[in-house]
N, C-alpha and C positions, 0 to 999 in steps of 0.2 A: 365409406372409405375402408371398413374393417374388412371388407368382406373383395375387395380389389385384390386381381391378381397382376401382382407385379412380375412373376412369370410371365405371364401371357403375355401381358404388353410389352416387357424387354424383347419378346421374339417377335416383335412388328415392326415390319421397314420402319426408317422415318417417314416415309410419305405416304403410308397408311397409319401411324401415329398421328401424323399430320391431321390428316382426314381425318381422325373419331376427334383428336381435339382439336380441333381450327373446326370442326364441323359443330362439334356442342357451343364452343363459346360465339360463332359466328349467327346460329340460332338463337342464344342468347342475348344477346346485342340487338338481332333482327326482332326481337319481340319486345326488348327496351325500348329500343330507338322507334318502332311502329307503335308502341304504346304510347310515348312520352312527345311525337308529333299528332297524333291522334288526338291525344287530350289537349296540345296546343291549341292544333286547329280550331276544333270545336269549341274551346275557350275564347279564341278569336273571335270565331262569325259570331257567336251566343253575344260576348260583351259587345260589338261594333250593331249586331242587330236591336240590340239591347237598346241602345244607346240612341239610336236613328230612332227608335218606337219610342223610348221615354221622350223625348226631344218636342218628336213629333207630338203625343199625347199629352203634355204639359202645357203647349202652345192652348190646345184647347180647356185643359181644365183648374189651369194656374188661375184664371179667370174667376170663373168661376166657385172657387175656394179660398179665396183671401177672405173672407170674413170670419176665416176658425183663426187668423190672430187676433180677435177680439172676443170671441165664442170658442166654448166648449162642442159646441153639436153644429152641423149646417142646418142652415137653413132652406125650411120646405121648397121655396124658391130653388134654391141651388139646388139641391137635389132633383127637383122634377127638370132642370135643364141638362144638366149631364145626363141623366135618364133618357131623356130626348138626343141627346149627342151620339147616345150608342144605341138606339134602335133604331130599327130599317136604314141604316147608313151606311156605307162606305167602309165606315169608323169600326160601326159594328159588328160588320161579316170579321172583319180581323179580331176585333177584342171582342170576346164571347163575356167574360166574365171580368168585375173591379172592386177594387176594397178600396177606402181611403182610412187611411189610418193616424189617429191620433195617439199621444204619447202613453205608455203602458201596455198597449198592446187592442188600445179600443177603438172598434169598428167602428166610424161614424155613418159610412154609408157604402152601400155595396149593391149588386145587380142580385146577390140571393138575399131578400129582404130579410131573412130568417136571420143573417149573422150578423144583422144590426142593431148596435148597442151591446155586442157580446164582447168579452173579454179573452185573448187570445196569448199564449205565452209567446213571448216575442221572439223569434228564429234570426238564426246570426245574419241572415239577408236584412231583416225590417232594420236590426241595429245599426245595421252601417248605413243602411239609404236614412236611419235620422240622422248620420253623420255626415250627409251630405254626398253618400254615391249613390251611385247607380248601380244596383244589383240585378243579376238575372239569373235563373233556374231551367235547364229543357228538361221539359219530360218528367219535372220532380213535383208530383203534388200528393204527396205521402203524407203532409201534416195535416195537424187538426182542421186547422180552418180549411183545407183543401179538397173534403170530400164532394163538393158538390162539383167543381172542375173536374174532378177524380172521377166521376159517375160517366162523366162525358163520353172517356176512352177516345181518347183523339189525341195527337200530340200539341203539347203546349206549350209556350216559352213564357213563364213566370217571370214579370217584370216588377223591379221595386224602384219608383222615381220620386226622391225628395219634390216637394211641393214646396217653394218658396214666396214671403212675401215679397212683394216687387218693389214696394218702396226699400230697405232695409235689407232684403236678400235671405232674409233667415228663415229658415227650414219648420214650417208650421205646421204640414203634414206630409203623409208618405202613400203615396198613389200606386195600387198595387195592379197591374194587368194581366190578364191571360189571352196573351195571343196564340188566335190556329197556329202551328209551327208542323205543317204537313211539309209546305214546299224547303222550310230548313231540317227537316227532318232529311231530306231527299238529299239536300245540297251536302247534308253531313255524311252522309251512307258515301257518296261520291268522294265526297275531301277524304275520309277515312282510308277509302279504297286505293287511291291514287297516293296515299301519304305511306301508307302499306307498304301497295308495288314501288314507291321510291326508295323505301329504304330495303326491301328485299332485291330489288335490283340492283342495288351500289353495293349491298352483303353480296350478293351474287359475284358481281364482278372483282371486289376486290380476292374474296374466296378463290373464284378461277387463277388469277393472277397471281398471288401467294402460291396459289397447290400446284401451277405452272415452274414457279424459282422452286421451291422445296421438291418438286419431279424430278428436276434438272440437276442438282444440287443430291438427291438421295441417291440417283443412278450414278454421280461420279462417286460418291463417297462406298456404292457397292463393289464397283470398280476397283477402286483404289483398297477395298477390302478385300477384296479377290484374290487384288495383287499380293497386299502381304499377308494373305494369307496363305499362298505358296511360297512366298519368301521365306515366312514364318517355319514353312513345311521343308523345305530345304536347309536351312538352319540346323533344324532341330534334328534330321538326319544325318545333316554333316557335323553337328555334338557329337550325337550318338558313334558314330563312324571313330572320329577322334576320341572321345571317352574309351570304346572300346580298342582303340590300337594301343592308347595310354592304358589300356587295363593289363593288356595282353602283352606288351613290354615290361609293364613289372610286374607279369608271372615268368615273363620269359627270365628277366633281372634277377628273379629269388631264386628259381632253379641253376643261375648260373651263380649266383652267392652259394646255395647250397653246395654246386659241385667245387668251386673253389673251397669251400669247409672242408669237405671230403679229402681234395686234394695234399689240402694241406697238414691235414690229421695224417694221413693215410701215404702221405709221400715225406717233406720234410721234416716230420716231427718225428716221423720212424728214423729217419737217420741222423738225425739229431740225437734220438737217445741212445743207437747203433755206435755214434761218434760218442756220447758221455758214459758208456760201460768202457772202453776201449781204453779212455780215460781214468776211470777206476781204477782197469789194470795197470796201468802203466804211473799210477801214486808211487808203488812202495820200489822203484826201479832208480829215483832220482832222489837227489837230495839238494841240498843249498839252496843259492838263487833259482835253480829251475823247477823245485820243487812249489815255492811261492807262486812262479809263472801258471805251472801246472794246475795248481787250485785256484786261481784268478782264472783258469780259460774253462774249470769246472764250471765255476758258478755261473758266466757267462753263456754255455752252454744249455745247463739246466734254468735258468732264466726266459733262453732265448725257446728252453721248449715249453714251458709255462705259458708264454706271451703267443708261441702258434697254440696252442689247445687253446686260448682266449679266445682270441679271433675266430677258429675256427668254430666255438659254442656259438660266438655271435654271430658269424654265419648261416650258420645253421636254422632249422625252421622244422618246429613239431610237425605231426599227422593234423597238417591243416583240414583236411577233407573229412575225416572221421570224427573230431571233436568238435565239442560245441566251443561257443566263446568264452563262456567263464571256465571253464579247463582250459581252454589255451591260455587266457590271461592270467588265470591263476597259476600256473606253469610259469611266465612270464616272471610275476612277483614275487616266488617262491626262489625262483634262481636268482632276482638279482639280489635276495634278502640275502642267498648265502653268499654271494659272490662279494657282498658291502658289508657284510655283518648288522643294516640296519632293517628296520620292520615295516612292510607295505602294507597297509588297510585294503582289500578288495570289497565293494560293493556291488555287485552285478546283476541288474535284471534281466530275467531270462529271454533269452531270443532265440531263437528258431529260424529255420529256413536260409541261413545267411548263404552269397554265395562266397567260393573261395577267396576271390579277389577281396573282400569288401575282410575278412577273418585275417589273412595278409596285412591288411591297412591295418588293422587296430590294433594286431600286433606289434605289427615295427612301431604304430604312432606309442603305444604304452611304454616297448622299449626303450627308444629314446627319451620318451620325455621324462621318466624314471633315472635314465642318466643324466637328464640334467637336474632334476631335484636332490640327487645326490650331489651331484660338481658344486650345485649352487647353494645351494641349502643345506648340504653336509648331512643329506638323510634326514634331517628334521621331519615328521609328522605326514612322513611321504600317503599317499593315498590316491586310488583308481575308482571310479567310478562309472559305472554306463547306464544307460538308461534308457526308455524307448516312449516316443511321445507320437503314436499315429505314425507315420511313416519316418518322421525323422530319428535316428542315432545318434546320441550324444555320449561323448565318453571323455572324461575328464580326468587330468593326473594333479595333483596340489602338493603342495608341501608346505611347512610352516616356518620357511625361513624368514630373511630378514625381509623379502619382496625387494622392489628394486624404488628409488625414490622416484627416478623418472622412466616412464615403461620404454624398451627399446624398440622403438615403432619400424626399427631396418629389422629385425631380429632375424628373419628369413634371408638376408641378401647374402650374396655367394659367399662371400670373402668371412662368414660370419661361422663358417662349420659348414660340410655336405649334410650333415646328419637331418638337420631343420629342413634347410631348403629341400632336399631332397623329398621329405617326410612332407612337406607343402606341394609338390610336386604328384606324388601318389594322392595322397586325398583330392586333389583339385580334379585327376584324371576320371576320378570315381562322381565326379559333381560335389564333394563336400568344401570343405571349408575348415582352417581350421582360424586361433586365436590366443591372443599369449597375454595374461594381464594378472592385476594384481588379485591378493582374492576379497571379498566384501567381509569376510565375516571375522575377521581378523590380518594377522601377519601371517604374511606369506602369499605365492605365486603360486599361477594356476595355467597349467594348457588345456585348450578345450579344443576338441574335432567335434562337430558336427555334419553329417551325414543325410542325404537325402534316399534310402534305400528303393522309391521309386526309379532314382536315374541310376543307380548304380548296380540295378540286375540288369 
């Protein structure tokens, strides 16, 4: 799993995902499920064949073995008749070789005279048939006592069949056979083969049928990916389209703030102070009440030209094109330090490349929010900061006023100042964002703009 690339397989339809996984765990299943009937099977015919031989073979030698409930060993008698029971018989061609076996694991009597009287460690088969089953083995004659079956090379089926007394029922010896097991040998090649094809055939069809829904199912979900994803592409052209006429209106907007600066520098403040020299002259011409009049419509005057050179500075807009950001915002901070008499902190990390629109935005958004840390904060611990994090712009104004107790969640809505909404209005047009809240690290209030400089070249 370390070495998987989840690359690769995100780029796979679902219905060739489908196929590598519906196809391993469907293989998997098919050699479970063909295993685990397999061994069924063959557990089946083995115990039922089992079963019919011990049955049948006890008939005959139960008889003649009831005297080991009174005896350790059989007797010579018994022995030379089951002797006779399995040569040249019937009985015989089936069972090649027998053990009878007494408790411990000792041979009393057998068809290889060699293992009689020997002592044999007792296999979880001989334990249970003294417990009264019926045990059987194909094929399995790997233990000790099995070499001489073993020499045969032929297949076998190892039978283990309690021996009961017949008055009492109780388990005296354990009657062990080796039957030929050619034709179950055959019968099992066959049930195997057929239990195989059963369960690969029903993986097969259920495989088809599944990979049929999930075909059907992956071709509408490509479709319907198609779809949005010209939607998508449409969308994102028609952002573009509006981001860029929202760009291109508030450059159009600051050039007409600028020329209205101009205007008003350059038209009524000149005559404004044309009318307060004229005024000068005309002090020392009056006296009385109208002299009072006179210095009441001075001051008025030179007031009202004060308040157009205001407007008009804030109007107004540096060599946006030629400076970098931290000169315009330092520009920025410097003027409103003298224009409030109080001290702004600039923090600036360097940025490069910006276009005009985006040097625009961070100006007006410092500007104002500078005049609100003043309005609100009365200049307290005023402070700008920018920063650049991979594509995004973050520039931040703080102050260490009092913060607000409950944050103004409308703060943007009309009726609340053009200055904000307005300023929400350019950022949004650029793709940013901005955000007004308390600050974490103490007292006082924080606006934060964030920018996404991808959408907004």
């Amino acid at each position: 799993m370390a070495n998987f690339d989840f690359t690769a397989w995100s780029k796979l339809s679902l219905v060739q995902q489908f196929a590598l996984a519906g196809g391993v765990v469907m293989l998997v299943s098919a050699g479970l499920g063909g295993s685990v009937v397999s061994n069924r099977i063959e557990e089946v015919v083995v115990r039922n064949t089992a079963n019919a031989t011990a049955l049948y073979m006890e008939s005959f030698i139960a008889p003649l073995t009831q005297d080991l409930a009174r005896r350790t060993d059989m007797t010579e008698e018994s022995r030379v008749k089951i002797g006779e029971l399995l040569a040249d018989t019937a009985l015989g061609k089936r069972v090649v070789s027998f053990k009878i076996w007494r408790p411990g694991g000792l041979v009393v009597d057998a068809s290889n005279l060699e293992t009689v009287g020997k002592r044999f460690p007792p296999t979880e088969n001989l334990k249970k048939a003294w417990g009264g089953e019926v045990r059987a083995d194909f094929n399995d004659t790997k233990d000790e006592e099995d070499k001489a079956e073993h020499a045969l090379g032929i297949p076998l089926l190892e039978i283990y069949s309690p021996i009961r007394e017949i008055k009492s029922g109780k388990v005296i010896a354990v009657a062990e056979f080796y039957e030929v097991a050619t034709q179950l040998k055959q019968d099992l090649i066959r049930a195997r083969a057929m239990g195989w094809l059963t369960v690969a055939g029903s993986m097969l069809l259920i495989a088809v049928g599944l990979f049929a829904v999930v075909l059907r199912g992956s071709r509408t979900i490509d479709r319907q990916l198609g779809a949005l994803k010209d939607l998508v592409a449409r969308n994102l052209a028609l952002r573009l389209r509006v981001q860029g006429a929202a760009a291109r209106f508030a450059s159009v907007n600051d050039q007409a703030l600028r020329r209205i600066g101009a205007d008003l520098h350059d038209g009524p403040a000149q005559l404004m102070g044309f009318a307060a020299l004229r005024l000068d002259a005309l002090q020392g011409q009056v006296s009385g009440r109208a002299a009072e009049d006179l210095a009441a419509v001075q001051r008025a005057v030179k007031d009202s030209i004060l308040e157009i050179r205001s407007i008009a500075r804030g109007l107004s807009l540096p060599d946006i094109e030629q400076k970098s950001l931290e000169d315009i915002l330092r520009g920025v901070t410097e003027a409103h330090a003298a224009r409030t008499g109080t001290a702004v902190a600039l923090h600036c990390q360097a940025v490069s490349g910006l276009p005009a629109a985006v040097k625009i935005c961070c100006y007006r958004f410092v500007q104002e929010g500078l005049n609100n840390a003043w309005h609100h904060a009365e200049g307290q611990g005023q402070e700008v900061r920018v920063s650049l994090r991979g594509d995004l712009l973050e520039v931040l104004v703080l102050d260490r006023g009092a913060g607000f107790a409950q944050l103004p969640v409308d703060f943007l809505r009309e009726d609340a100042g053009l200055g904000l909404a307005g300023l929400a209005d350019r950022v949004e047009s650029l793709g940013g964002h901005i955000s007004f809240a308390n600050r974490s690290d103490g007292p006082g209030a924080q606006l934060r703009m964030t920018l996404d400089l991808k959408e907004a070249t």
